[in-house]
N, C-alpha and C positions, 0 to 999 in steps of 0.2 A: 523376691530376692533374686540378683543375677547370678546367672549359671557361674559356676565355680573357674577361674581362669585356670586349665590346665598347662603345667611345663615338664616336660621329658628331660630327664639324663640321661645319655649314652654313656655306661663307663660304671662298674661297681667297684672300683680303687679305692685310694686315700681320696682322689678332688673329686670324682664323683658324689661319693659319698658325703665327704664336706658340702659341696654344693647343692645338694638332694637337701639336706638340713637346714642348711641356712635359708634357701627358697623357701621351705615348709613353715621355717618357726616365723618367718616374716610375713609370706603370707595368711596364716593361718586359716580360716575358713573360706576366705577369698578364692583360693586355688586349689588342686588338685597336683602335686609333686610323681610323677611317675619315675622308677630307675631301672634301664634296662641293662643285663649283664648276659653278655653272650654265652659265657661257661658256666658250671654247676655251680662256682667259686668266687664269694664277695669277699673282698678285701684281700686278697690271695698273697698279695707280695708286704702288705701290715703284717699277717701272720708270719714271716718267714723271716723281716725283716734282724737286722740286729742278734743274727743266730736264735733267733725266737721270742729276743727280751726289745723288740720294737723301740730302735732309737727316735722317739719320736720330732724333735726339732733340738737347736745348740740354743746353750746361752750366750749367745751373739745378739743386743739390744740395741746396739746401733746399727741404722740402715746402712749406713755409709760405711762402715765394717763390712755388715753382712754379705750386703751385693759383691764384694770381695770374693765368697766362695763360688760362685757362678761362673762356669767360663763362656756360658753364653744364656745368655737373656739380664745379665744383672744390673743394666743401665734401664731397660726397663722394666725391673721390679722395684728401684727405689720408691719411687711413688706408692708402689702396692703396697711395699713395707711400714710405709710410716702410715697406713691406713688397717693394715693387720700383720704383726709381726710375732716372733718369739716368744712375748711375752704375752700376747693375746692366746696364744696355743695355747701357754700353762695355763691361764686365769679359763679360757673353753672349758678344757679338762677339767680342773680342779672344781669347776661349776656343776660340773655333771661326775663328781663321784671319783677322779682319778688325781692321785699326787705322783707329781715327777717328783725326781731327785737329778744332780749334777754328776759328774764325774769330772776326774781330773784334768780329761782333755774339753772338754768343755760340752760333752755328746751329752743328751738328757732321755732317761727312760722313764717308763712306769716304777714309780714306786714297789711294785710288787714287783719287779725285772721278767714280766709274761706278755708278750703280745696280745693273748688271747684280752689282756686286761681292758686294750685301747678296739680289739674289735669288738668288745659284747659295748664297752658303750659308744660306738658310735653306731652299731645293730639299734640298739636302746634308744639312743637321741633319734634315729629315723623312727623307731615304733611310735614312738611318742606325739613325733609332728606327723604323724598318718602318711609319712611316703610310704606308697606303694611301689613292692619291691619285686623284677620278674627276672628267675636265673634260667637260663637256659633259653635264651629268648634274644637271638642277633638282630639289630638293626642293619633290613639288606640295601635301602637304598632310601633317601631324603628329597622329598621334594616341596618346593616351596609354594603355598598354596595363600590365598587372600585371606584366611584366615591363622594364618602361621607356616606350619608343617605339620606334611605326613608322612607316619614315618612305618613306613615299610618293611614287614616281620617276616622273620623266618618260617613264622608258622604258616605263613600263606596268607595272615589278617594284617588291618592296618591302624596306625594309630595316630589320634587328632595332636598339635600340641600347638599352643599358643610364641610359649620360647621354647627353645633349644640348647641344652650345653652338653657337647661334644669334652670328655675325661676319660676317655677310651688307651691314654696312657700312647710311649712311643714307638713301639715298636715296629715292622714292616708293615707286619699281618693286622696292624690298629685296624680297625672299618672306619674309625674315626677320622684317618688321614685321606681316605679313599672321598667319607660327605664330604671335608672342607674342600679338596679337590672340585669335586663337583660344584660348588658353589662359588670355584674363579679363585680358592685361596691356593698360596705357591705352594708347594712342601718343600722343605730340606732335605735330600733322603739321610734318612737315618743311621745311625752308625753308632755303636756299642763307646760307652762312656766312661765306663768304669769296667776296666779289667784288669790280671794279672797277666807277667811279662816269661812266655817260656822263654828259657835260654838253657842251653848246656854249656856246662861249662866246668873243666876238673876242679875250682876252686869252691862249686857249689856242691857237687855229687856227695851222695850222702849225707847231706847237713840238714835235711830237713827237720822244719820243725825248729832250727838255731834265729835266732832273733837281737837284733842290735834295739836298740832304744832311740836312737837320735840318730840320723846318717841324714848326707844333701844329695839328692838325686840332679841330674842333667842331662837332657836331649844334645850332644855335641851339633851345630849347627843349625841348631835351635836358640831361641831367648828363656826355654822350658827352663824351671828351676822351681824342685820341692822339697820341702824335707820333712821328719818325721819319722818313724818308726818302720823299719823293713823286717822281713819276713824271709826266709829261703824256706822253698816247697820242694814238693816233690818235680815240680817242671821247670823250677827257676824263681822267680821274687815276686815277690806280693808284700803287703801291708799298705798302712797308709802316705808314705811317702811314694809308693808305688803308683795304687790307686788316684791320687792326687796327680799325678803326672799323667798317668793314664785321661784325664778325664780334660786337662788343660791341650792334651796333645791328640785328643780325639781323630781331629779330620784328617789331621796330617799322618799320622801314625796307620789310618785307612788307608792314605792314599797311598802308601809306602807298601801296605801288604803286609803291614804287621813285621818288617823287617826295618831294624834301625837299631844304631848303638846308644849305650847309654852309657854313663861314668858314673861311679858313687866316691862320694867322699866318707866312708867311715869313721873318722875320726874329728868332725864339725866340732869346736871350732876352727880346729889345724887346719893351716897349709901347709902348702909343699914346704916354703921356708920356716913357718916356726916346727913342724913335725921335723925337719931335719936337723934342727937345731935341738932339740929337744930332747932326736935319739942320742946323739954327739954324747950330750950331758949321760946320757942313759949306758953308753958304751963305756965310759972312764968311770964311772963310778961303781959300776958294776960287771967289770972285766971278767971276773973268772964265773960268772954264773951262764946259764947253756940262753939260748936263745926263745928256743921254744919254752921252756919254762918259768923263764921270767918276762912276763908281756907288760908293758909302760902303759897301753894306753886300754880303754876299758871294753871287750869286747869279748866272746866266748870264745875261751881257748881254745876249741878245733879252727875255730875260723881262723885263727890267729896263727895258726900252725900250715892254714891253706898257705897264708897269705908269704911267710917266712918259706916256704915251699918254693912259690912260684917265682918269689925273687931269685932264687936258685942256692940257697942257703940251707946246707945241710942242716939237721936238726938237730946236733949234737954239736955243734957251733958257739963256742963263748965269743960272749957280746966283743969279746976283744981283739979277737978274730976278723971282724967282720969288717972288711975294704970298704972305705969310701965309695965305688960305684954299687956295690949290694947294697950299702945301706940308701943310696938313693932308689936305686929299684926298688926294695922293700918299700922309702917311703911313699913313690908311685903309685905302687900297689893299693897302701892304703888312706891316699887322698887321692886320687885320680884313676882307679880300676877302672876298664874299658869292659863291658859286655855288649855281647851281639845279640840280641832281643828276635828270635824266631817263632813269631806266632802268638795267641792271646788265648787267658781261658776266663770266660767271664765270671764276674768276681757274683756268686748265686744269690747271696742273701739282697745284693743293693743291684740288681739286674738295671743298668738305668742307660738310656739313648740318648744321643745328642741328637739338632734336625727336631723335621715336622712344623707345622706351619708358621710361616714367616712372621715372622713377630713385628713386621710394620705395618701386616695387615692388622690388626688386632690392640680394639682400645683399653690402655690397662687402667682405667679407673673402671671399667665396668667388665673387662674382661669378653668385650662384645666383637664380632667382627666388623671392621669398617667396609666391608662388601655386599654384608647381609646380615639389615638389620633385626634383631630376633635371636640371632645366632652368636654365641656363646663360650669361650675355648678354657677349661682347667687344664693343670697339671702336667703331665711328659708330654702331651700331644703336641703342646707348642713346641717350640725350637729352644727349651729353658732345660737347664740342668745346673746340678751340684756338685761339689764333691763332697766325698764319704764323711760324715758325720752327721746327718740328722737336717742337711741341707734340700733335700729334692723333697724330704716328706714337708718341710717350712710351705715349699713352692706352691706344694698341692693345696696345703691348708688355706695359705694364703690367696692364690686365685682363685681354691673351688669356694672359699666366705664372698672374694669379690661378684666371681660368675653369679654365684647365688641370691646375693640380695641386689644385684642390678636384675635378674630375670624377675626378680617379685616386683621391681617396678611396676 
């Protein structure tokens, strides 16, 4: 019988791990699946994901849709998509013991709403296909040898492997980014993808925790435009209208220093013109009632009271009171508020990077490098990302099945 073909993953992630699997169930007695994780901690960011209830992919089944939420890599995931998508996730899981369910916005969890649910079985689907698994165990350096690669331990020993896939996710400190380097691939440097927006500002102070439902965000001198649900915190705005803008606005928003205005329109679908015409209606028929007390349009009345504030309208103000140029202020206010965006805090649960290696190196039916053949790229490491809803675990899934069953080639 010929010796068993061994393949290494660099990476104990979501695409590692997907990848470790898919190698394994494919090749089956053929090969030998090794997965090497630098820290004590597999699947570290599944667990944490989703506030702990792991959103694991959206009910987004068209590819032509999907690649929609990518602001970079989603022309070349179409093809990956309609070879493993969405609906492939659910039918995985539901195969090995786990029911999603929907939610409203279209994000999909475990049935049980526990992370832990989607880490014991993909713990489980590795135990099964006999990848061996080693934590605490960094790959320090890759070299390319006649019979594949070796790959070079922290412990001082070294390791054979036939293929190679690099899922070491995107961050600076990847070791991931460091072999493809080594082997002639570019990087993008890397840059935080998904964050929230500090800002000060007296219309926010103390409002945390207050929350609109539908608002359109915009980068002024941008073509940026999101909308969605916002958030005011304790340093300024988050949610996923946030988030989303956050992760289309990545490089630019780097290159700025994190310094740049935003506008929100809180009242979508108003504009300036039908909001103005709207209040009109709202001032004559409701003359002697106070301002701050009766608000037209649907939004928590502290805000509403910022917002009647800053236009410069005392609070105890009947609507009938109220001059033609306040009420255009006011309208201002609340379809075109300017904030000044100073700084970012990354958004913990969905830690995800823009950047990492150029995705023209790299062939996505097999998820191979076109520089070195043997060599293999899942999940953050590339230059691919999502925005927040269940989009970058898709990615992982999706190229660490591809990486995976082209290495058992």
């Amino acid at each position: 019988m010929s010796t068993p073909r061994p393949v290494a993953v660099v990476g104990g992630g979501a695409a590692g791990f997907f990848a470790a699997i898919a190698c394994a169930e494919k090749l089956g007695r053929r090969g030998v699946v090794t997965l090497f994780e630098a820290t004590p901690h597999l699947l570290a960011k599944v667990r944490v994901s989703g506030g702990g209830r792991c959103n694991v992919t959206h009910n987004c089944f068209e590819p032509t849709e999907l690649v929609k939420k990518y602001p970079r890599g989603g022309r070349e995931l179409l093809g990956a998509f309609h070879r493993f998508q969405p609906r492939d996730t659910i039918a995985w899981f539901a195969e090995r013991g786990v029911g999603t369910k929907t939610e409203e916005d279209g994000r999909m969890f475990p049935v049980t709403d526990d992370s832990g649910t989607i880490v014991d079985c993909l713990q489980a689907a590795a135990n099964r296909a006999f990848v061996r698994i080693r934590v605490q165990t960094a790959v320090k350096k890759v070299e390319r040898t006649d019979a594949g690669f070796t790959l070079h331990l922290g412990d001082g020993t070294t390791h054979l492997a036939e293929k190679l896939i690099i899922a070491t996710g995107g961050n600076k400190a990847s070791g991931g980014l460091a072999i493809a380097e080594a082997f002639g691939h570019s990087i993008v440097a890397p840059v935080p993808s998904l964050f929230t927006f500090h800002i000060k500002d007296p219309r926010l102070t103390d409002l945390s925790g207050v929350s609109v439902e539908h608002v359109v965000v915009t980068a002024p001198g941008t073509k940026l435009k999101t909308d969605g649900p916002i958030l005011v915190t304790h340093w300024g705005l988050s949610g996923p209208a946030i988030l989303k803008l956050s992760a289309w606005g990545a490089r630019g928003f780097a290159e700025a220093g994190y310094k740049f205005p935003i506008q929100v329109n809180w009242v979508p679908p108003h504009t300036r013109e039908t909001l103005l015409k709207e209040l009109g209606h709202v001032r004559e028929q409701n003359a002697r009632k106070q301002l701050t007390t009766f608000s037209p349009v649907a939004m928590p009345q502290r805000l509403w009271e910022r917002f009647v504030a800053a236009a410069g309208i005392a609070a105890t103000t009947p609507w009938a009171h109220v001059s033609n140029p306040a009420l255009q202020t006011l309208v201002t206010q609340l379809t075109t508020s300017t904030f000044e965006v100073d700084g970012k805090s990354l958004f913990k649960d969905e830690f995800v990077t823009c950047g990492g290696v150029k995705l023209s190196e790299v062939d996505f039916k097999t998820m191979e490098s076109r520089l070195c053949p043997g060599l293999h790229f899942a999940g953050e490491v590339l230059d691919v990302d999502g925005v927040t809803g269940g989009f970058n675990f898709q990615n992982a899934w999706t190229t660490g099945w591809l990486a995976g069953h082209a290495a058992a080639e």
